[in-house]
N, C-alpha and C positions, 0 to 999 in steps of 0.2 A: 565543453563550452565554458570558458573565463572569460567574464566579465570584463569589460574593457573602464579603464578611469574614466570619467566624467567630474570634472572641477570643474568651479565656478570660479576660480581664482584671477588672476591674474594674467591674460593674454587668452584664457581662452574664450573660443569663438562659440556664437551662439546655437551654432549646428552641433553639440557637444557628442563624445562617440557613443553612439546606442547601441545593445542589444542586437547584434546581426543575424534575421532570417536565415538562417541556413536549413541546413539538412533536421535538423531537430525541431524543428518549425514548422512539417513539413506531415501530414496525417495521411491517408491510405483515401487514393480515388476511389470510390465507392462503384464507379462509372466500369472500372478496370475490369478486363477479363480476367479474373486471377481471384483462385480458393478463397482469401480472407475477405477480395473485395465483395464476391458475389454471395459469402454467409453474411457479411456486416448489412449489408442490404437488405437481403433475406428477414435479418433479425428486424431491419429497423421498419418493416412492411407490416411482420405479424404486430409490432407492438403501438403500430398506428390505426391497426384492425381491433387490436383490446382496447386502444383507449375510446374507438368509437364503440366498440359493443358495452363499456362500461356506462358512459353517457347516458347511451341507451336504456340501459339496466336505472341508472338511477333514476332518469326520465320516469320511466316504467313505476318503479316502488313510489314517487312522490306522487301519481296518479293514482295509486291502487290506495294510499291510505290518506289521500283526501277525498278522495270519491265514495257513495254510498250506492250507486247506483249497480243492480247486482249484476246486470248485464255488461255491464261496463268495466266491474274488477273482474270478470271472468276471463271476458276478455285480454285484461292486462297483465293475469294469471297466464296465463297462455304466452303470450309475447313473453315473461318473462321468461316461461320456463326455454323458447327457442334462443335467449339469449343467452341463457346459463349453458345450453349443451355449445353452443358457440364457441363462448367462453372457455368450456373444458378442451372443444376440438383444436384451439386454437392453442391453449398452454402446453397440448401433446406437441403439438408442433415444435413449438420453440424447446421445449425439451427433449426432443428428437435430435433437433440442431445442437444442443449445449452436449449432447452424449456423442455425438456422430464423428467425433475429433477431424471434420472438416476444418476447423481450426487452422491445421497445420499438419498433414502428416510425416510422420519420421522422416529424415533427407535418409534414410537408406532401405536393403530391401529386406535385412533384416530380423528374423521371425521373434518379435518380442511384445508383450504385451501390452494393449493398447493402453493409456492414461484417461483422466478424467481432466479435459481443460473445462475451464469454466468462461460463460458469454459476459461480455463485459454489458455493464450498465449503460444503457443509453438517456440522451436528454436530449434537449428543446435547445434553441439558440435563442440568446440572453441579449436583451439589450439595455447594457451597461450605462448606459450613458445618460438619462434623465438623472436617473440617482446620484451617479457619481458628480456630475458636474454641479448638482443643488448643495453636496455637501460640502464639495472646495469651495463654493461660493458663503454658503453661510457659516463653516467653523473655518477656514483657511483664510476668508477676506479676498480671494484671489478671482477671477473672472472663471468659472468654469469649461468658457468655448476656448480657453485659450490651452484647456488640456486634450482636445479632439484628438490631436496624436497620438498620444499616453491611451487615451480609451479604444481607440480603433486597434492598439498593437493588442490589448489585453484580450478584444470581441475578437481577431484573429488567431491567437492562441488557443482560445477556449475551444474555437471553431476544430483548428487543426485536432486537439485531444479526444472530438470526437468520436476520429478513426484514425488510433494508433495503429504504425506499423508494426507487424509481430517480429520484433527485432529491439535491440540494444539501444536503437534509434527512436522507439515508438516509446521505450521504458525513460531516458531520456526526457523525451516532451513532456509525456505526462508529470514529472517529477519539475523540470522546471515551472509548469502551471501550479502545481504542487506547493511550490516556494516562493512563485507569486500572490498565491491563496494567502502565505504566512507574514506576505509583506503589508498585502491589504487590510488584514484582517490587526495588525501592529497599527495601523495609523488611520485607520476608518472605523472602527469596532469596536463600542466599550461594552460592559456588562449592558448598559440601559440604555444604547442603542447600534443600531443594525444599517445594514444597507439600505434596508427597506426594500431588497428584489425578493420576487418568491424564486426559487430556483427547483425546477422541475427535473426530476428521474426517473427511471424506468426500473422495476424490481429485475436483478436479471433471473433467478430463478422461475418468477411467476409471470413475467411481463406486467402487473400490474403498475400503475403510476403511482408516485409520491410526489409531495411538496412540501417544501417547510423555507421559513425566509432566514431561516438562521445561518452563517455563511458555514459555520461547522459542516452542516449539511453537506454543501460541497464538496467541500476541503472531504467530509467522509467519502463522499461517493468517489473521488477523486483516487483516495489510496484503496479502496476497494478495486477500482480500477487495476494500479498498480499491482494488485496480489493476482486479479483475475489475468494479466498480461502476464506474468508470470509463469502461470499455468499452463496457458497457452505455448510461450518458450518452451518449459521441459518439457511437455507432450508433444513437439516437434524436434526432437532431437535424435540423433541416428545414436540408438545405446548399444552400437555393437561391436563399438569403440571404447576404448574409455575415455578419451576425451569428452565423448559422446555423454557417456555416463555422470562425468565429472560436471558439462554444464546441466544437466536435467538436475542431476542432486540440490544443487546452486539456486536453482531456478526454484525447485519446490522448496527449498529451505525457504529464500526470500519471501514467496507468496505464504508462506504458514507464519515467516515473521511481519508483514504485513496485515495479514487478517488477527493476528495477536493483537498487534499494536490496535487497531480499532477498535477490538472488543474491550480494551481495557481502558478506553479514553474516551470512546463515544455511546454517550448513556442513554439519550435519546433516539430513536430509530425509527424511523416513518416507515419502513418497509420491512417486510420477512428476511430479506438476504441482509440485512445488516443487523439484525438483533443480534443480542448474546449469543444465544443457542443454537444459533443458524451459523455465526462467526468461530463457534467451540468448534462445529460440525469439523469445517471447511479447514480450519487448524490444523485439527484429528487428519481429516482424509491427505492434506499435501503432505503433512511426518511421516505418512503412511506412504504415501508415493516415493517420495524422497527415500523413506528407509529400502522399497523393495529395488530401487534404481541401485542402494550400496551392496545388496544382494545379488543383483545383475553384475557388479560389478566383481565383486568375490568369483563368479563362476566361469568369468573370463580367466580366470587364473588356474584352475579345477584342473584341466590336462596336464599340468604339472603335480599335481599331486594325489591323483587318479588311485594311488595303491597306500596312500596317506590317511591312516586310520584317525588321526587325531583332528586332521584336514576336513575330514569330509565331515566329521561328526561337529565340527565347530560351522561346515556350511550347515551343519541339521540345525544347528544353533540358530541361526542366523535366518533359516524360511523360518521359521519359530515365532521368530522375532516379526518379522512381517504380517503372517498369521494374527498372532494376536493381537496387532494395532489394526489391522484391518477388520477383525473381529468386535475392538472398540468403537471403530468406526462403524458400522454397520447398527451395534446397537444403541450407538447416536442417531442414526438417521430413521431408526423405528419409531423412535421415541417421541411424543406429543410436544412440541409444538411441529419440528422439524419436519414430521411425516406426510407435515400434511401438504406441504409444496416444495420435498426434494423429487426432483424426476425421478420414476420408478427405474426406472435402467439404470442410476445410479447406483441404487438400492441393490439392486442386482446384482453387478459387476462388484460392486467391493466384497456380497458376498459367498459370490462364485472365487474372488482371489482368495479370501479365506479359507474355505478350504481346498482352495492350489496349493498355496505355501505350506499350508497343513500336513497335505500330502507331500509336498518335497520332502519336507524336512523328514518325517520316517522314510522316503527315498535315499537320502544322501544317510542317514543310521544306518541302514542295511547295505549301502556302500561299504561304508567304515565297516560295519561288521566281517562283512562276508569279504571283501576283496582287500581291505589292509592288511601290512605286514604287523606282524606280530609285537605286540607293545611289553616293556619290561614296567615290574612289579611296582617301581617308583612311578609310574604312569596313570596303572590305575584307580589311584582315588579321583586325579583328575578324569578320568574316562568316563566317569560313576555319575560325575555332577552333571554328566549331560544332560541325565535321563531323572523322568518323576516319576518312582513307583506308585504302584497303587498300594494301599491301605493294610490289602492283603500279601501283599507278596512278601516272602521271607529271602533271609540269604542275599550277598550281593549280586546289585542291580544288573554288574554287566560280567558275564560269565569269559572264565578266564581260558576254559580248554575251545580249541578251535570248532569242534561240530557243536558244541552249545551256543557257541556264538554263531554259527552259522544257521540255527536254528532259529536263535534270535532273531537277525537279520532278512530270516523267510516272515518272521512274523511283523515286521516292521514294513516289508514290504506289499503285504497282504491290506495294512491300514492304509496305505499309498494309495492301490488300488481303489480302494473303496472311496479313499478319498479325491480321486481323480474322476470316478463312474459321478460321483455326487455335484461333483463340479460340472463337469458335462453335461449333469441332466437339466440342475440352475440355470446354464446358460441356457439351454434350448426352449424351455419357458417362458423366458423373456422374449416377445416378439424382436423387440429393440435388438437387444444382442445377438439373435438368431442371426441379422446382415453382418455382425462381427465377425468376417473371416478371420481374421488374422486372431483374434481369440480364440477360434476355435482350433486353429491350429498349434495355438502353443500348448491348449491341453490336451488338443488329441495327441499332441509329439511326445508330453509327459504320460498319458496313458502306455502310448505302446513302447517306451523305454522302460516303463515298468514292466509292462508285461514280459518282453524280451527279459530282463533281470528275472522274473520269478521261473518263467520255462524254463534258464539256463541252471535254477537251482532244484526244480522240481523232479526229484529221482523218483524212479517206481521201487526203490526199495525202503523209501520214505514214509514209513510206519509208526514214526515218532507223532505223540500227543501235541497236537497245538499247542503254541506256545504265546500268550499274551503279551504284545508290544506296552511298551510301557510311554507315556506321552516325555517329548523333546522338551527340556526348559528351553525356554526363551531367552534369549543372552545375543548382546552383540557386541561388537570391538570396535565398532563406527554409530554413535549415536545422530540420530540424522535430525537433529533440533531446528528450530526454527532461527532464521537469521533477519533481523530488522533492513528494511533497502535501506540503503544507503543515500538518503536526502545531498548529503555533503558533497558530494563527485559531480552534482550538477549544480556549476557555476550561473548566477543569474542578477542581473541588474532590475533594480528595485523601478517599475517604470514609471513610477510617482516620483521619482529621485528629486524632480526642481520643486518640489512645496517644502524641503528642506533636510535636516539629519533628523529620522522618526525619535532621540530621545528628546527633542523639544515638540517636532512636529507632527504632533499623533494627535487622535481623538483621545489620549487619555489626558492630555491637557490642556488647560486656560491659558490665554495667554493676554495681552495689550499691544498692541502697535504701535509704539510712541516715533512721531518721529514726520519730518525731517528736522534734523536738530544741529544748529549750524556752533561751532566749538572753533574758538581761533586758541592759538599756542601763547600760555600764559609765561610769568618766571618760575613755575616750578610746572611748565610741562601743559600737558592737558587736565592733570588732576586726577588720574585713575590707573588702576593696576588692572592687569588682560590675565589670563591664564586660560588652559584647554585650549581643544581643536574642535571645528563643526558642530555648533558656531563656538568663536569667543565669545567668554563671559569676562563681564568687569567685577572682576573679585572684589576690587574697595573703588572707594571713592576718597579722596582727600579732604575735609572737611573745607571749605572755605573757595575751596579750587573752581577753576572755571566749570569742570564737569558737576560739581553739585548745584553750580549757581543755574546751570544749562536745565537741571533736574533728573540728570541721570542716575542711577541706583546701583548699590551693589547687586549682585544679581541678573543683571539686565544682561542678555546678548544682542551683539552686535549682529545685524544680518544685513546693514548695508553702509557702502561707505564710495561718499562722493557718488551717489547714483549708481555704483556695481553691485548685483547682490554677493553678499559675501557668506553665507549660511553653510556650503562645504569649505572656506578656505579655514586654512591651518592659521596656528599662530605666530608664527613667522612671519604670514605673508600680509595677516592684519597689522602688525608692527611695520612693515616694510613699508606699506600704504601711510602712514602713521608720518613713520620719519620723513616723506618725502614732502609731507604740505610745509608750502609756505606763509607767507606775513597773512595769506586769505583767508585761513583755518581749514578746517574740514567740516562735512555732512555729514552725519551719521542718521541711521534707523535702528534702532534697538528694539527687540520686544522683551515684558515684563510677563515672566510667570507669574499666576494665580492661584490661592490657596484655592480649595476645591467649592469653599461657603463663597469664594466672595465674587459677585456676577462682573463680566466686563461693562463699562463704559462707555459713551457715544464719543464723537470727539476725534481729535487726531487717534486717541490711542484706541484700535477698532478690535472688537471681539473677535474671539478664536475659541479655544477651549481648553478645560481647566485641569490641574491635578497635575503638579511636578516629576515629573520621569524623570533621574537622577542620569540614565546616561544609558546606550543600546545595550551594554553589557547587564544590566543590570534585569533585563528580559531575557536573557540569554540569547543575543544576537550579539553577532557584530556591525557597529556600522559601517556601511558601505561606501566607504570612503578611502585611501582612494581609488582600491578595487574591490569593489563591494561583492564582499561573498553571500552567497546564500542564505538565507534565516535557517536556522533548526528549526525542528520542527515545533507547532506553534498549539495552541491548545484546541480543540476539539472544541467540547464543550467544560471544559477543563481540564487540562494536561495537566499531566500530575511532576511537576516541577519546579521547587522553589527558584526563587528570583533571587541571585546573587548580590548579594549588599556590598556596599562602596561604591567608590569609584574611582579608579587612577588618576590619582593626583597628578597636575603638570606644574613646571615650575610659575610664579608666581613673574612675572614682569610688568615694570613700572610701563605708563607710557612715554613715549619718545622724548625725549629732553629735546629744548632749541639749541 
């Protein structure tokens, strides 16, 4: 979606092109018969059930410790405690829903192991429009009903992002609201003031509600949003492909580099699922997905190299590799604060995959050992570094005559097992994952492929001593890191665009209104020099000239001329305007910026607001002018990126000679 020009210049009409509804605009009928519509519903029931037993709950505690009355807190003892077990029945629920990958399941049939989506954050519907229209009217000078359009497209937006579609389409929206967030927050926002809305959310972990009026907030929960949409994609993806594979990896990259990006910008947290250590969590577990999808991806390749000693023992490499981040992850989610509102099926499932991959990874060792061909002597020190002896063992790690190795590989397989019975049992424990067919299928299939593999080796004249497996290093060829979304791909038109270009027209600025100011053509011109684009600035003024005697200033831009506002035209087309008047003069409107001490005036020249912004680049935007691209991303509660100093000089031009 690219932004279409919008100029104020010269011919064009006052229906200027907007922002087009389309398909991206467009959020998930709730009403729909169909999986995503009927869990988003689902979700947004229970968490309208918590915020009333919450209510309740606090109703209850302000009556219990104002009252002395002993019959009376007994009783509200009582109701509390029915509201807390409510409370818990109710967060089993919704955490039921966030593990149950109704979400989305795979588009194929498959047998691979189920993912962890996560439920996106729900809110309230926002009515934007008290707030906004008090602030264009007291810092902007401008009537605020006269922006009703501009606020009903943004209360539409917000509406749609509600319920995004689990699609390319739903990541999209949220992302253009996303860069809307970055446009308001540039020209409404300063450190020492706010919107003044509270903006209301829903913890998605816990169902509990938050509030805070700081628009960071938002703009948080918003790319939380983004990483949990995410999730949702690669756990709906058919990996039995590699296509398949290739967007699931994509997908969890993105959302681990989203919940990075938040953890490291946003300091403040109203809620459990957005703090630090809940954001580390959620990091850890999508590297973790994402890595075991490149693993998936490896084994698609496997029947090619089936008798490939060096092959399979770099797939041992590689469950290794999975193992132990999901091993990391696991004992993030035990760990105090985290434990105490990650759904327990969570807990579970990553660490029943631990040790799955655990157990591959001595599977595909005893591959390599016992059914590769034969490796020459320059091979084995690489062979060696697969494996991590223990403390005790002498002599090298990986024996070089065939029945020792094949011995080896009885014993590597023997850890598999155990490691396979272990995981099985984890699963069956958990009530939750016990409904996970399809879990249980992919390890009973890895059970009895091991088994098969140990029968085929198990001789009865097999009298040899046990032989201790020695554990898999961990190593991989595909690091499966986190990758920041991509704000920049969604094109978006600033919908404030007519209160002017945000480097004059922001809340970080003061400005004066001087003006109408009528200027006839003298002998040496109008008396001023123009330079830049949106708006022109009158660089000098010529001492003595009609524009000094008029009272115009260096400094001052022009934002209107003969009754047009001129605030996006170039400098060209202000010159153009320029050269055309004749013996009658021209009108102008200029405004004066203001040092940040000195307060505006009553008078022709009307308050706005203070503190010089040198130019959009110097925020690190661009202005949208005259196809306004998207904002980078914008600060949290402070984005950690300095503001680039200067500004692009333009050339200096006199005004129009008679």
């Amino acid at each position: 979606m690219v932004p279409e020009d919008r100029s104020d210049g010269p011919g064009a009409g006052e229906e200027s092109a907007r922002l087009q509804a389309g398909p991206i605009r467009k959020g998930c009928d709730l009403s729909a018969d169909s999986p995503p519509g009927r869990l988003q519903s689902h979700r947004a029931r229970i968490h309208q059930q918590i915020d009333r037993e919450l209510r309740m709950r606090t109703g209850a505690e302000n009556l219990y410790r104002a009252t002395s009355n002993a019959r009376v807190r007994e009783t509200v003892a009582l109701e509390l405690s029915d509201v807390n077990s409510s409370l818990q029945l109710l967060k089993e629920e919704l955490a039921g829903l966030d593990s149950s990958g109704d979400t989305g399941q795979p588009e194929s049939e498959g047998v691979t192991a189920p993912m962890i989506p996560l439920g996106l954050k729900e809110t309230k519907p926002l009515d934007w429009a008290p707030s906004l229209k008090e602030l264009i009217c007291r810092h902007f000078g401008e009537d605020g009903a006269s922006y009703e359009a501009e606020i009903r497209e943004l209360e539409e937006l917000r509406q749609a992002t509600r319920t995004p579609s689990r699609s390319k389409a739903g990541l999209e929206l949220l992302t253009a609201y996303y860069n809307q967030l970055c446009f308001l927050e540039a020209r409404f926002v300063t450190p020492a003031q706010s919107l003044g809305l509270l903006f209301h959310w829903y913890d998605s972990l816990t169902g509990l509600p938050a509030q805070q009026r700081a628009l960071a907030f938002e703009k948080g929960s918003v790319l939380f949003n983004i990483g949990a949409l995410h999730t949702q994609i690669g756990a709906r993806q058919n990996r039995s492909c590699p296509e398949g594979i290739s967007r699931a990896v994509e997908a969890f990259q993105r959302a681990a580099g989203a919940f990075s990006l938040l953890r490291e910008n946003f300091s403040h947290a109203p809620s459990p699922d957005m703090s630090p250590a809940s954001l580390s969590m959620l990091e850890k577990l999508m590297s973790a997905q994402a890595q075991e999808c490149v693993f998936e991806g490896l084994l698609l390749q496997a029947p090619e190299a089936a008798h490939d000693c060096l092959a399979q023992l770099r797939l041992a490499q590689e469950a290794a590799q999975v193992a132990a981040e999901y091993r990391l992850v696991h004992r993030t989610m035990v760990q105090p604060p985290v434990r105490d509102y990650v759904p327990f099926p969570w807990t579970t499932l990553v660490h029943v995959k631990a040790e799955h991959f655990h157990a591959l990874a001595h599977y595909h060792a005893a591959l390599g050992l016992c059914d590769g061909a034969p490796v020459g002597e320059s091979e084995l020190p690489i062979l060696e570094k697969v494996f991590l002896a223990s403390a005790e063992a002498r002599g090298p790690v990986l024996p070089q005559e065939r029945e020792e190795r094949s011995k080896l590989g009885k014993a590597h397989l023997r850890r598999a097992l155990l490691g396979q019975e272990a995981a099985l049992q984890l699963h069956a424990v958990c009530r939750a994952l016990r409904w996970e067919d399809l879990l249980q299928a992919v390890l009973a299939r890895a059970l009895q492929r091991s088994l098969a593999k140990y029968s085929e080796l198990d001789l009865e004249d097999d009298f040899h001593e046990a032989t201790e497996a020695p554990d898999v290093q961990p190593k991989t060829q595909q690091r499966a890191e986190g990758r920041t979304p991509s704000f920049s791909r969604v094109k978006v038109a600033d919908i404030f665009h007519r209160l002017g270009p945000l480097s004059v027209f922001s809340a970080k600025n003061h400005w004066r209104l001087v003006g109408p100011i009528h200027l006839s053509r003298g002998e040496g011109g109008f008396g001023f020099t123009l330079r830049g684009d949106s708006p022109v600035l009158i660089a000098a003024v010529v001492p003595g000239g009609r524009a000094a005697e008029a009272g115009l200033k260096e400094g001052d831009y022009i934002v209107s001329v003969n009754g047009q506002p001129c605030r996006w035209w170039k400098h060209a087309e202000v010159v153009a305007q320029l050269k055309g008047v004749g013996d009658e003069g021209v009108s102008l409107q200029v405004v004066t910026l203001l040092p940040a001490a000195e307060l505006p005036v009553s008078g022709d020249r009307r308050p706005a607001l203070g503190g010089l912004l040198r130019s959009q680049k110097e925020c690190g935007q661009e202005t949208p002018v005259p196809s306004r691209a998207s904002p980078r991303p914008r600060p949290l509660l402070g984005w950690n990126r300095k503001a680039n100093r200067g500004k692009t000089g333009r050339r200096l031009s006199p005004a129009p000679q008679p």
